[in-house]
C-alpha positions as CSV (number, residue, x, y, z in Angstrom):
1,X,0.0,0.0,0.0
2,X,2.7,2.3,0.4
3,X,4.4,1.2,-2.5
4,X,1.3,2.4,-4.3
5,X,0.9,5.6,-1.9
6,X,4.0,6.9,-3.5
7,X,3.6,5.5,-7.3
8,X,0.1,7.7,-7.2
9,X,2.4,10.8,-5.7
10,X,4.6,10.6,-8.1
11,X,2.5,10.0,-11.0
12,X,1.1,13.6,-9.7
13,X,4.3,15.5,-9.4
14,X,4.9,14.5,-13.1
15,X,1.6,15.6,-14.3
16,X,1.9,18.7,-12.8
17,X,5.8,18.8,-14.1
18,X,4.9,17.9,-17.5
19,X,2.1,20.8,-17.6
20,X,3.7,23.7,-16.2
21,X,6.4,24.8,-19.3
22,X,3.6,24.9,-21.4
23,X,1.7,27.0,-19.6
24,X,4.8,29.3,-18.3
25,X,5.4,29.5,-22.1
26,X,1.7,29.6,-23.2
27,X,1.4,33.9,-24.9
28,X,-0.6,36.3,-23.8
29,X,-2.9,37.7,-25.9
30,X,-1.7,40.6,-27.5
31,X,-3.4,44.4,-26.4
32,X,-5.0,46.3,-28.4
33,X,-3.6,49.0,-29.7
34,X,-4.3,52.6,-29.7
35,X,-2.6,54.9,-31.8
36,X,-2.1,58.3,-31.0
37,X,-1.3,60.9,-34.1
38,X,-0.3,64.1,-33.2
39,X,0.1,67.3,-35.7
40,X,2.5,69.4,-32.9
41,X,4.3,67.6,-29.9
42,X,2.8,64.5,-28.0
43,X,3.3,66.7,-24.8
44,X,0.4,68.7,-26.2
45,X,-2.4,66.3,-26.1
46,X,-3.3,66.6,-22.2
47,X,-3.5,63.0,-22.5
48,X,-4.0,62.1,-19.3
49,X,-7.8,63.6,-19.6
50,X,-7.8,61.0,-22.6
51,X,-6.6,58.7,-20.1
52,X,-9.1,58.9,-17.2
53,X,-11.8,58.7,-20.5
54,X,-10.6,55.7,-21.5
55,X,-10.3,54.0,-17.6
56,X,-14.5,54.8,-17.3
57,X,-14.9,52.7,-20.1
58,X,-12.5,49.9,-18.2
59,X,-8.9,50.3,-20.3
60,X,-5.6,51.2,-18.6
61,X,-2.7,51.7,-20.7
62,X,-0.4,48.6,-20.0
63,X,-3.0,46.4,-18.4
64,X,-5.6,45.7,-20.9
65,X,-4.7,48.1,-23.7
66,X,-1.0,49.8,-25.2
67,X,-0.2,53.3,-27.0
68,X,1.4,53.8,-30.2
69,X,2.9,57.5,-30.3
70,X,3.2,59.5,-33.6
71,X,4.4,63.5,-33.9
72,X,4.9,65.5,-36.8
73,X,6.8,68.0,-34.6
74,X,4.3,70.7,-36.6
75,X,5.4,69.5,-39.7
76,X,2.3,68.7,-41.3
77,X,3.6,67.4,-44.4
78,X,5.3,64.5,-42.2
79,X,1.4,63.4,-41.5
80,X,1.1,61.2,-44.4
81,X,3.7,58.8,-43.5
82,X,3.1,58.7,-39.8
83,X,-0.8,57.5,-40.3
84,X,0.7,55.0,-42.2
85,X,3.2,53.3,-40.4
86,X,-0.3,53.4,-37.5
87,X,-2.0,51.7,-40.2
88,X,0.9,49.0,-41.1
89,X,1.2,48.3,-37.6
90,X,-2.8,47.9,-37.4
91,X,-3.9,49.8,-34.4
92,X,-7.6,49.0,-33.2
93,X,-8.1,52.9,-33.5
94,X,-6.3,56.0,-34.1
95,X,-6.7,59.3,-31.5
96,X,-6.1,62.6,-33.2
97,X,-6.0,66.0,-32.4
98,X,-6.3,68.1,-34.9
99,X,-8.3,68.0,-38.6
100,X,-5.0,67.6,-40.6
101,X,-3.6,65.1,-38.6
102,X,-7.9,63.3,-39.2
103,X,-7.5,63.9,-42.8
104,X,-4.6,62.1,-42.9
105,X,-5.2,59.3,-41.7
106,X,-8.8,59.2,-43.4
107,X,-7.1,59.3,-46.7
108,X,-5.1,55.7,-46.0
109,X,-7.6,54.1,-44.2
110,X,-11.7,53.5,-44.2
111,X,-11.9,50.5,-41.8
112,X,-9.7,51.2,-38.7
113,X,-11.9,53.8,-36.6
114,X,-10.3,57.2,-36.0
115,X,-11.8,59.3,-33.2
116,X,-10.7,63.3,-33.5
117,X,-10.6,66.1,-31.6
118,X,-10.3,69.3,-33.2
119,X,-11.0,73.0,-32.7
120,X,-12.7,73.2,-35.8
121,X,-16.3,72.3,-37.9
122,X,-15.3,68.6,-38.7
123,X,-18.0,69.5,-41.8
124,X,-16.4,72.2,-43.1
125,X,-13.1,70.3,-43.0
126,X,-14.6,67.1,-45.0
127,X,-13.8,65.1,-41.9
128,X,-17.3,64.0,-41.7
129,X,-21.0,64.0,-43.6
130,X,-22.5,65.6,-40.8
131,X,-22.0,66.2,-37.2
132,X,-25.2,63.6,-36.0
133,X,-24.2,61.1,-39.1
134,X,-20.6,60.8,-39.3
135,X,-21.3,58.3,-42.0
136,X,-17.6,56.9,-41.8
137,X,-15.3,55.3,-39.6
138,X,-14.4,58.8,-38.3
139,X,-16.3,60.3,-35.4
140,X,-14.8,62.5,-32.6
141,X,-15.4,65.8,-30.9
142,X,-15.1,69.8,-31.6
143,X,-14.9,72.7,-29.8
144,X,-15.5,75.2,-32.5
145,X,-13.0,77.3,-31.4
146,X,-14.0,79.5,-34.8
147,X,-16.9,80.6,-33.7
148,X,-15.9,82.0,-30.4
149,X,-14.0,85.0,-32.1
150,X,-16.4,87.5,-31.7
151,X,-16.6,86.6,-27.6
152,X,-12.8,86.6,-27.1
153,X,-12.6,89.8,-28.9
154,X,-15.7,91.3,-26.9
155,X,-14.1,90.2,-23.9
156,X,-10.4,92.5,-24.8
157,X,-13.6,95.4,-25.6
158,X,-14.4,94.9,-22.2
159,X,-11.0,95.1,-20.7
160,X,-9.9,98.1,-23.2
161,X,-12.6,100.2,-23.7
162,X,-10.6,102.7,-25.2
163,X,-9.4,100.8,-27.3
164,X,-9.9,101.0,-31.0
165,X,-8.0,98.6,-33.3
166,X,-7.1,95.0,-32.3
167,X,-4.8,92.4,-33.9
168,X,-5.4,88.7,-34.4
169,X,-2.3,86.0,-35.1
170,X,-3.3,83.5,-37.8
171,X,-1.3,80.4,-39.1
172,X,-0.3,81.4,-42.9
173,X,-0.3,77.7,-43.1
174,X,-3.4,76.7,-42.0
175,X,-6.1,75.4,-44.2
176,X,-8.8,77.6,-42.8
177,X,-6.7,81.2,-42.8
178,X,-9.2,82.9,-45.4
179,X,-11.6,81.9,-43.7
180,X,-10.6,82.6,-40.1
181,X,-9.5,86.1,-41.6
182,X,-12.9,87.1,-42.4
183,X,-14.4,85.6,-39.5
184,X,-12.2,87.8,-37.5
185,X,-12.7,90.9,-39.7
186,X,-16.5,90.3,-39.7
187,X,-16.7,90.2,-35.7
188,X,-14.3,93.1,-35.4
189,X,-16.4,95.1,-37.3
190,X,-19.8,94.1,-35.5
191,X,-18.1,95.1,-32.1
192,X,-16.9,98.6,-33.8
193,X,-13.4,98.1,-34.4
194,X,-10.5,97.9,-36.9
195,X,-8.6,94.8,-36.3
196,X,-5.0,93.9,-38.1
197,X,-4.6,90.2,-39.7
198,X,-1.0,89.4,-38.4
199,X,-0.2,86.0,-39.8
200,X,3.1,83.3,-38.8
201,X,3.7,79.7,-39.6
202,X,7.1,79.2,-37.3
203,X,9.5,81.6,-34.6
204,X,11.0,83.9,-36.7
205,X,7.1,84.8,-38.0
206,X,6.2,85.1,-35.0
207,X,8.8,87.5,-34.1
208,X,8.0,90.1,-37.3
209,X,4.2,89.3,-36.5
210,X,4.6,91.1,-33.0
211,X,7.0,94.1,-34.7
212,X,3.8,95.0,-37.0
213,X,1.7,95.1,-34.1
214,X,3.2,97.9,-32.8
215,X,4.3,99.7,-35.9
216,X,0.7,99.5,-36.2
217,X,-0.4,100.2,-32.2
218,X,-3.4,97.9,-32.0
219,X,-4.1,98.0,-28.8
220,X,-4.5,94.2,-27.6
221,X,-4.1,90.8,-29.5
222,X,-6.1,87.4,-30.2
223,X,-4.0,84.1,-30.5
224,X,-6.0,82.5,-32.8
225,X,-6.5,78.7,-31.4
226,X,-3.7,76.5,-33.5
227,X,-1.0,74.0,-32.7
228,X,1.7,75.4,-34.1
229,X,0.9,78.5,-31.7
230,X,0.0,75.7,-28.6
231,X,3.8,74.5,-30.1
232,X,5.0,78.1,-29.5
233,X,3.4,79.2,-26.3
234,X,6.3,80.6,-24.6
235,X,7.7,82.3,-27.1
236,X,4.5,84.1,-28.1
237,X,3.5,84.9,-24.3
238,X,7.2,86.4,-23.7
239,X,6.9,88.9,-26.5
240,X,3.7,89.8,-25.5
241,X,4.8,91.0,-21.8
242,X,7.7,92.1,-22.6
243,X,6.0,94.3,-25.7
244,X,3.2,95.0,-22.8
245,X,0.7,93.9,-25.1
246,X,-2.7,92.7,-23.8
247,X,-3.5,89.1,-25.1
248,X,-6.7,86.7,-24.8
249,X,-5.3,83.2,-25.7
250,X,-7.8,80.0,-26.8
251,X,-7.1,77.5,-23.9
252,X,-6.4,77.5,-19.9
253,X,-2.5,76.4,-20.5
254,X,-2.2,79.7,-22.1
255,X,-3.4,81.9,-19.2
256,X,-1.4,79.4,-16.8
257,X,1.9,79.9,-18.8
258,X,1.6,83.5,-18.6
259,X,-1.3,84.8,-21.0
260,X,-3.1,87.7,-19.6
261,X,-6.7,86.0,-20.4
262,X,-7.9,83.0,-22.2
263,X,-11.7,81.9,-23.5
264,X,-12.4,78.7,-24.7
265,X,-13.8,75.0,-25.1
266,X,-12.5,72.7,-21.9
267,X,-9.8,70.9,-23.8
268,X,-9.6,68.8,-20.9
269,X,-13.3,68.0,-21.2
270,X,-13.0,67.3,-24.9
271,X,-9.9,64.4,-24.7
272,X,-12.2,62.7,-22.0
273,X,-15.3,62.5,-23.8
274,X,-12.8,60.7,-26.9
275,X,-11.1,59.0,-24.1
276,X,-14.5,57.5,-23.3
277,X,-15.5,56.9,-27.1
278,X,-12.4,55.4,-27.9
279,X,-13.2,52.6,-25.0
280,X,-16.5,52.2,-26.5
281,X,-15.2,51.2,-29.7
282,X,-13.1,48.9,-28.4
283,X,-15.6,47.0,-26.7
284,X,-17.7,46.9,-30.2
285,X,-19.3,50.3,-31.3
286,X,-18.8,51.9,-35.0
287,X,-17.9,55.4,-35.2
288,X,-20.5,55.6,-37.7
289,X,-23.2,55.6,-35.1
290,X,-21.4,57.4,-32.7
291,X,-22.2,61.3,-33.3
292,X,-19.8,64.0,-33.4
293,X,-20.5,65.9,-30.3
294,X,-19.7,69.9,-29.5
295,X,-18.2,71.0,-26.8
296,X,-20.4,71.9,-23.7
297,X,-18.0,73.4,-21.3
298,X,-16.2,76.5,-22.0
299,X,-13.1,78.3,-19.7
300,X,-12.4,81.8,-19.0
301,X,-9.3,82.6,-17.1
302,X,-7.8,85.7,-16.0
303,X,-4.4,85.9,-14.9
304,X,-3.8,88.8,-12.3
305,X,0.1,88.2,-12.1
306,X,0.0,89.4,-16.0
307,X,-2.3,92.2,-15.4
308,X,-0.2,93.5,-12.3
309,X,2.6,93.4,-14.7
310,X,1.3,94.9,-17.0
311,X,-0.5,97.9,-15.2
312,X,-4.0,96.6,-16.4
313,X,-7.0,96.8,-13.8
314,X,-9.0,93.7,-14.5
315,X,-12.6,95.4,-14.4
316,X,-15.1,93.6,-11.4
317,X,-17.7,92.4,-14.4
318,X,-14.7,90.6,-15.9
319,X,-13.6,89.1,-12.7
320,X,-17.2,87.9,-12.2
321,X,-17.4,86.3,-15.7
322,X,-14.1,84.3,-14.8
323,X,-14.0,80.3,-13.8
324,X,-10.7,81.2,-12.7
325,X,-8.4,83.2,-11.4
326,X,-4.5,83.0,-11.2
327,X,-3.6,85.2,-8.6
């Protein structure tokens, strides 16, 4: 009996012996794959917004899903060949931020899903049929930062009332520059003021950009919202203290770098909601049924370091209107 006792014991220990390299060497299934396609640097995105989006819907980078990481480093024409090396290296989906980095990648591909988030009307661009039927396998989210012109510059009116002719700083390079010209002009002129078209596509642009605004003395400046100015945020909020030259900015990180004032969409907000669609998609959804949403949470911050510096009294109804104030 214990002869048997230990033949049985030993038959065990060899079964389990005999099992466990296979499953020590059995794979893992491999992650899916998100890839991220960036028009400026990938330090730009606010990703971690994108991040805690994604989480909601279950996904954590390196537990149940991984990142593929592209940047043009502003160089638009590099686009192209980015998307596709996402595409060769099949990604489940593809995260943009901005329409030319969409378009690009809508160009090489129709079946993996791309989810966007631009500034822009994703209609206008061609990035989608319509904002409630994308139609495609391209959905996303915008915050129209277009059309909030005419409240930026009625917000510098409200600082300056004095103040007769503005400026606005425009990418040369950017698809939508006629357009965004004449969207400017047009509010400029409902509000009752001249306004100078100053336009830049890299530093040294910038530079002669901020020379013509003085030559010309506009009396305060709109950054039009853009990545190669998100790219250049420093450089453009140092020239404009140390020319003393009021500014309202398009975004928070603006305001928090330096900018005297900034109004617009919650980028934050934005990257979380595609965050969140992203995860959806994963688990089965079609961007084709998943409507291109607008943003619903705008920012207006005042920074009262800036003003101090630059001898500006922020008036009490401005202070009022602000979600936030940098002291």
């Amino acid at each position: 009996m214990r002869i048997c006792l230990r033949r049985r014991e030993f038959i065990a220990g060899l079964g389990g012996t005999a099992v466990w390299p296979l499953a020590a060497g059995a794979q893992r299934p491999a992650l899916p794959v998100i890839g991220v396609l960036s028009t400026g640097s990938i330090g730009f995105l606010e990703l971690a917004a994108f991040r805690e989006g994604l989480k909601e819907t279950g996904y954590v980078e390196g537990q149940n899903v991984a990142f593929e990481y592209r940047s043009a480093e502003i160089e638009r024409g590099r686009l192209p060949e980015l998307a596709a090396d996402l595409i060769r290296r099949r990604v489940a989906v593809i995260f943009v931020q901005s329409s030319s980095a969409t378009l690009a990648a809508k160009h090489l591909t129709a079946t993996i899903p791309i989810v966007f988030q631009t500034g822009r009307d994703p209609v206008q661009d061609g990035l989608v049929a319509s904002l409630s039927r994308p139609g495609s396998n391209v959905t996303g989210f915008t915050g129209m930062s277009q059309e909030l012109t005419g409240k930026q510059l009625g917000l510098l009116r409200e600082l300056l009332p004095g103040a007769t002719r503005f400026a606005v700083l425009i990418d040369r390079n950017g698809p939508n520059a006629p357009l965004i010209t004449r969207n400017a002009q047009a509010a400029a002129m409902a509000l009752g003021r001249q306004i100078e078209v100053l336009t830049a596509g890299n530093s040294s642009d910038i530079d002669m950009a901020f020379a013509t605004l003085l030559q010309k003395r506009a009396g305060a400046l709109l950054v039009n919202p853009n990545t190669v100015f998100a790219a250049r945020r420093a450089q453009i909020v140092t020239l404009a203290a140390r020319h003393a030259v009021p500014a309202i900015y398009p975004s928070r990180a603006d305001a928090e770098a330096g900018g005297l004032m900034s109004y617009g969409s919650s980028t934050r907000d934005l990257n979380r909601q595609a965050g969140i669609y992203v995860g959806r998609i994963l688990k089965g959804e079609k961007p084709a049924d998943l409507p291109v949403q607008q943003a619903t949470k705008f920012e207006f911050v005042i920074n009262l370091q800036t003003a101090r510096a630059l001898g500006i009294t922020i008036p009490p109804t401005l202070l009022a209107l602000a979600d936030e104030v940098i002291e």
